[in-house]
C-alpha positions as a Markdown table, in Angstrom:
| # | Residue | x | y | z |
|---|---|---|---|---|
| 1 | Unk | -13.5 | -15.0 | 3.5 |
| 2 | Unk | -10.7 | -16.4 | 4.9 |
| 3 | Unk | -6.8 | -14.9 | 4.6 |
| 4 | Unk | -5.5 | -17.8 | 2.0 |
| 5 | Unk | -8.8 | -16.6 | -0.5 |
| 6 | Unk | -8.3 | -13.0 | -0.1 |
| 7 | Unk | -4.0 | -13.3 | -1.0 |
| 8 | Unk | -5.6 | -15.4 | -4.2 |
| 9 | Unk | -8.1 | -13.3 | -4.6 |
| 10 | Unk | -6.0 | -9.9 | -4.5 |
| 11 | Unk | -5.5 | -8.5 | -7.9 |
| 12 | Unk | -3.8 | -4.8 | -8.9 |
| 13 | Unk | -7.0 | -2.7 | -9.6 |
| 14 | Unk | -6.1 | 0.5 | -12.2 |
| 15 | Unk | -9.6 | 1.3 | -12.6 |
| 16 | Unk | -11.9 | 2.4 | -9.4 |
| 17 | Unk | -15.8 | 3.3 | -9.5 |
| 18 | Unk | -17.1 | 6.8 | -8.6 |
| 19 | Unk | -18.0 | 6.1 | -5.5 |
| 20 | Unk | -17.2 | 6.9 | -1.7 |
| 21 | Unk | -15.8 | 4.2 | 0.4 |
| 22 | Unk | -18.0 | 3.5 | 3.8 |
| 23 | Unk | -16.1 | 4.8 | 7.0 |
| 24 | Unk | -16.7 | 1.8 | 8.5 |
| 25 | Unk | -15.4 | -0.2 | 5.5 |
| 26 | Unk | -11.9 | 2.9 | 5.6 |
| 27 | Unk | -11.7 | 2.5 | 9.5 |
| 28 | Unk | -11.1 | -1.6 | 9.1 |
| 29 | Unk | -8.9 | -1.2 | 6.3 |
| 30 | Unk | -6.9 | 1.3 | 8.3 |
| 31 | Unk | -6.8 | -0.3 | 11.5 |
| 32 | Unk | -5.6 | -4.0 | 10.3 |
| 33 | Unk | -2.2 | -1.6 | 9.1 |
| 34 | Unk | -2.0 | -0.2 | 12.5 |
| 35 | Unk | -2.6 | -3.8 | 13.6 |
| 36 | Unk | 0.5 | -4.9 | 12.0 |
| 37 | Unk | 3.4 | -6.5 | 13.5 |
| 38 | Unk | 7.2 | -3.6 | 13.2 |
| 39 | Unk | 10.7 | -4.4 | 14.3 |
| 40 | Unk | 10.8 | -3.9 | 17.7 |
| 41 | Unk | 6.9 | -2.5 | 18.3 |
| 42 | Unk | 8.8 | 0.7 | 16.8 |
| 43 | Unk | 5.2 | 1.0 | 14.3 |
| 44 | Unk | 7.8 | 3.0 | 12.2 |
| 45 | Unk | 5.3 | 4.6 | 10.1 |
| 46 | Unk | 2.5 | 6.9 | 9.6 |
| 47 | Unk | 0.0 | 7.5 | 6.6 |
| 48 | Unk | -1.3 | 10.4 | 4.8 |
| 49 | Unk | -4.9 | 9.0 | 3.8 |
| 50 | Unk | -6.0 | 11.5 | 0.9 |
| 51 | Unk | -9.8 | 12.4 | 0.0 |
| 52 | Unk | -9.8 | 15.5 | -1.3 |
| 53 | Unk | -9.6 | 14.9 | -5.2 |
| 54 | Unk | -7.6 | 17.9 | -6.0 |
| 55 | Unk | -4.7 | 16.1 | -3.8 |
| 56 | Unk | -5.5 | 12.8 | -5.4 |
| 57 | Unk | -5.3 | 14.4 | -9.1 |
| 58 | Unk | -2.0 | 15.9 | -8.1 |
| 59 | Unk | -0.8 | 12.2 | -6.4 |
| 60 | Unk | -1.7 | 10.7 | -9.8 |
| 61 | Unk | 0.8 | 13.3 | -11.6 |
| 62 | Unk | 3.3 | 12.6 | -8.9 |
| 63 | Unk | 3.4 | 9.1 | -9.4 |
| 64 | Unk | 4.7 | 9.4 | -13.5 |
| 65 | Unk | 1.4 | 10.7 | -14.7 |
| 66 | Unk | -0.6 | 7.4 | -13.9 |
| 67 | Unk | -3.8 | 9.2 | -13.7 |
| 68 | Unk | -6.3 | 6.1 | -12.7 |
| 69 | Unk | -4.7 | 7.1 | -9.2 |
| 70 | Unk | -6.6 | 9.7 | -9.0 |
| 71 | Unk | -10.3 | 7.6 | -9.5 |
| 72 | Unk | -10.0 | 6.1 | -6.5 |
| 73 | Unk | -11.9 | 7.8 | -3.4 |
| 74 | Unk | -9.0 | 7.2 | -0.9 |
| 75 | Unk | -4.9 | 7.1 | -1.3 |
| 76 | Unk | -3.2 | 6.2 | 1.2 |
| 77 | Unk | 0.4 | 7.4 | 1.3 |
| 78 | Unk | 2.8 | 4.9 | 3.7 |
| 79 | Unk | 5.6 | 6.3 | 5.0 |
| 80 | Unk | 8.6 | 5.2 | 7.5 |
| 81 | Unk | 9.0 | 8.0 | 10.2 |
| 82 | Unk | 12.0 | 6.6 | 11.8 |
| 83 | Unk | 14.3 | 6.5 | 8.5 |
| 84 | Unk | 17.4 | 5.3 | 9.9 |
| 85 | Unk | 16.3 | 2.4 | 12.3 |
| 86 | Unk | 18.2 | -0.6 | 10.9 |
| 87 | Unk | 17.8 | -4.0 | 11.9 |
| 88 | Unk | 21.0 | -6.3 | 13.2 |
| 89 | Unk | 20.9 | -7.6 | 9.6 |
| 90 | Unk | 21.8 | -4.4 | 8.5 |
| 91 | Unk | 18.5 | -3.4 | 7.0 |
| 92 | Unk | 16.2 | -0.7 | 7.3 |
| 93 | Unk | 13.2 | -1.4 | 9.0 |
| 94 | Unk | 11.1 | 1.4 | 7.8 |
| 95 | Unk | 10.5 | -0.1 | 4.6 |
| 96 | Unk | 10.0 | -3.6 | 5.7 |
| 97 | Unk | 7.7 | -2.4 | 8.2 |
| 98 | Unk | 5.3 | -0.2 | 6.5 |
| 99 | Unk | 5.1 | -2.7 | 3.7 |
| 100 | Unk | 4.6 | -5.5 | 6.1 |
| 101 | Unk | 1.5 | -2.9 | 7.6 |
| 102 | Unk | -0.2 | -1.9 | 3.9 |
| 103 | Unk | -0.3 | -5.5 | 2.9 |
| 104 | Unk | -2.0 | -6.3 | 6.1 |
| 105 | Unk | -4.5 | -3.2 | 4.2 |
| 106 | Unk | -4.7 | -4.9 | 1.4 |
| 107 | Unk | -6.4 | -8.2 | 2.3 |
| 108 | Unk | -8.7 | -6.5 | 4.7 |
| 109 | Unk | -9.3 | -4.1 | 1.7 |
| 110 | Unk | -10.2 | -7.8 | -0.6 |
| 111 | Unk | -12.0 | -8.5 | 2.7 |
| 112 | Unk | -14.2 | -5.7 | 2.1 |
| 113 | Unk | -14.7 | -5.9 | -2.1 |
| 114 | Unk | -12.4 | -3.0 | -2.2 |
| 115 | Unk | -9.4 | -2.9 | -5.0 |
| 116 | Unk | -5.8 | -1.7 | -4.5 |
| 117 | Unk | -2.8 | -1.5 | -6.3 |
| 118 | Unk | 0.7 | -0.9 | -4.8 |
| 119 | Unk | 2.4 | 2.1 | -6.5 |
| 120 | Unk | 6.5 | 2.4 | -5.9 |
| 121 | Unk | 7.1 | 4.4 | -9.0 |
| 122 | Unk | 6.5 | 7.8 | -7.6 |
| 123 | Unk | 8.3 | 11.2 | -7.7 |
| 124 | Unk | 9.3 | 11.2 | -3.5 |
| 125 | Unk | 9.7 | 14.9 | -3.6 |
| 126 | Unk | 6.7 | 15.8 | -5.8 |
| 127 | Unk | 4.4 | 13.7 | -3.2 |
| 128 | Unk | 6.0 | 15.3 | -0.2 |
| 129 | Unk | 5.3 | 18.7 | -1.5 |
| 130 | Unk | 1.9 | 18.3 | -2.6 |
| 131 | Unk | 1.3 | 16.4 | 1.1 |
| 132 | Unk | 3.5 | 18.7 | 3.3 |
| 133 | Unk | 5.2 | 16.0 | 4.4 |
| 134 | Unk | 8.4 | 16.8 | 5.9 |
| 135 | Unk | 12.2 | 16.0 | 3.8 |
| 136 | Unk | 13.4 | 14.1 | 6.8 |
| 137 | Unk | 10.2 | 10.8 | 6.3 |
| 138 | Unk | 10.4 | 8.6 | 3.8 |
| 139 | Unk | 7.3 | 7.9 | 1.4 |
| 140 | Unk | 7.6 | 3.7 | 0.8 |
| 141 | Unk | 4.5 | 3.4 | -1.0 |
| 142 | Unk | 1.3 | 4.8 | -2.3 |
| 143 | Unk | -2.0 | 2.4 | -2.4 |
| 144 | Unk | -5.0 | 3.9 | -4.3 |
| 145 | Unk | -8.2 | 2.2 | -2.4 |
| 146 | Unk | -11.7 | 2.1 | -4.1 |
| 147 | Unk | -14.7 | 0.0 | -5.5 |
| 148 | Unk | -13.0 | -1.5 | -8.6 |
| 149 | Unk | -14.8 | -0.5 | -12.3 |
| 150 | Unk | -12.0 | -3.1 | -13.8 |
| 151 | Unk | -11.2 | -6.7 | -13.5 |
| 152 | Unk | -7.7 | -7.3 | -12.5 |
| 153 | Unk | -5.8 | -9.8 | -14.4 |
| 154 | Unk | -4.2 | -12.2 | -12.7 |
| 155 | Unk | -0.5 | -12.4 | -13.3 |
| 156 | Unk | 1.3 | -15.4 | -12.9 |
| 157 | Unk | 3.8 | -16.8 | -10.6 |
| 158 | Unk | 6.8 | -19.3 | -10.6 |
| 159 | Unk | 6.2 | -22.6 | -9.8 |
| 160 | Unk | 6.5 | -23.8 | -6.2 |
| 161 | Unk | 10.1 | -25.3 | -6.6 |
| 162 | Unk | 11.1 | -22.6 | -8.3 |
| 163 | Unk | 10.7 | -20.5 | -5.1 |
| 164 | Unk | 11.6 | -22.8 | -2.3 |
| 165 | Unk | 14.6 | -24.9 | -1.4 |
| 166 | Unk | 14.7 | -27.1 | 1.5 |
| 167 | Unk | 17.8 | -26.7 | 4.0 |
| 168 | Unk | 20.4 | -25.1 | 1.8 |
| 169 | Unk | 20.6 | -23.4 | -1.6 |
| 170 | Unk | 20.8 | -25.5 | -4.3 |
C-alpha cells in the first residue's frame, strides 16, 4: 500500500476486536512517530502507550465517558514535553509536532489493517492522573489503536477549490 491509499483509506474506527496487536505490528506503528519530522529536531514529545485494560477503561472515562476507547488493545497518549517551545510564527510547536508524529502512526497503523481514531476531547487532568504524568506536559492527543470490529464511514470533504487558492486569497 502506498501513502496516497492509506490517507484514503484511513477512516475513524469506534469499534476495535478483542484482540492483541502483534509487537511487531506496535513496534512499526510506534517507530514511523518517532520517525517524524519536529521543529528544530527538538522531537518535542513522548507517549504513554497503554495496555493494561484497567488504565484503558479509566482513559475511556477520561475522555467524556466514550467507552469504545477502552476496546482497543493499545492507547497511545501523545504528549508535547517541551510546552513552551514556540516557533518564529509565534506558535507552539508541541502540538504541531506531536500531531505531525501520530499522523505519521496512523497511516502506518492503515498500513498494517489496524484502526485509529484521534481523540482531542479529553479531561487533561483526569488522563494525567490516571497516567502519572507530570502537570508541567501537555497531553495533545489520545489514539486508541486496534483490529477494527466496525466499518468506518467515510466523511466527506470540501471540494478541491474550496480548499486551495493559487497565489493570494481570493
Amino acid at each position: 500500500m502506498n501513502v496516497f491509499e492509506a490517507i484514503k483509506k484511513r477512516k475513524s474506527i469506534r469499534g476495535y476486536l478483542d484482540k492483541p496487536i502483534e509487537e511487531e505490528k506496535l513496534k512499526r506503528v510506534l517507530e514511523a512517530g518517532r520517525l517524524a519530522p519536529s521543529a528544530k529536531n527538538a522531537q518535542d514529545w513522548k507517549y504513554v502507550v497503554v495496555k493494561d485494560p484497567k488504565l484503558r477503561k479509566e482513559l475511556a472515562k477520561a475522555c467524556h465517558n466514550q467507552m469504545f476507547i477502552a476496546e482497543a488493545p493499545v492507547v497511545i497518549v501523545g504528549c508535547a514535553i517541551i510546552p513552551d517551545f514556540k516557533l518564529s510564527c509565534g506558535q507552539l510547536a508541541g502540538p504541531i509536532d506531536v500531531t505531525i508524529s501520530m499522523d505519521h502512526m496512523t497511516l502506518v497503523a492503515v498500513e498494517e489493517g489496524l484502526g485509529t481514531c484521534w481523540i482531542g476531547a479529553f479531561e487533561e487532568e483526569k488522563v494525567k492522573k490516571v497516567l502519572g504524568i507530570p502537570d508541567w506536559v501537555r497531553i495533545i492527543e489520545i489514539l486508541p489503536l486496534g483490529y477494527p470490529a466496525v466499518e468506518g464511514s467515510f466523511r466527506g470533504r470540501r471540494n478541491f477549490e474550496e480548499v486551495f487558492v493559487w497565489d493570494e486569497w481570493k
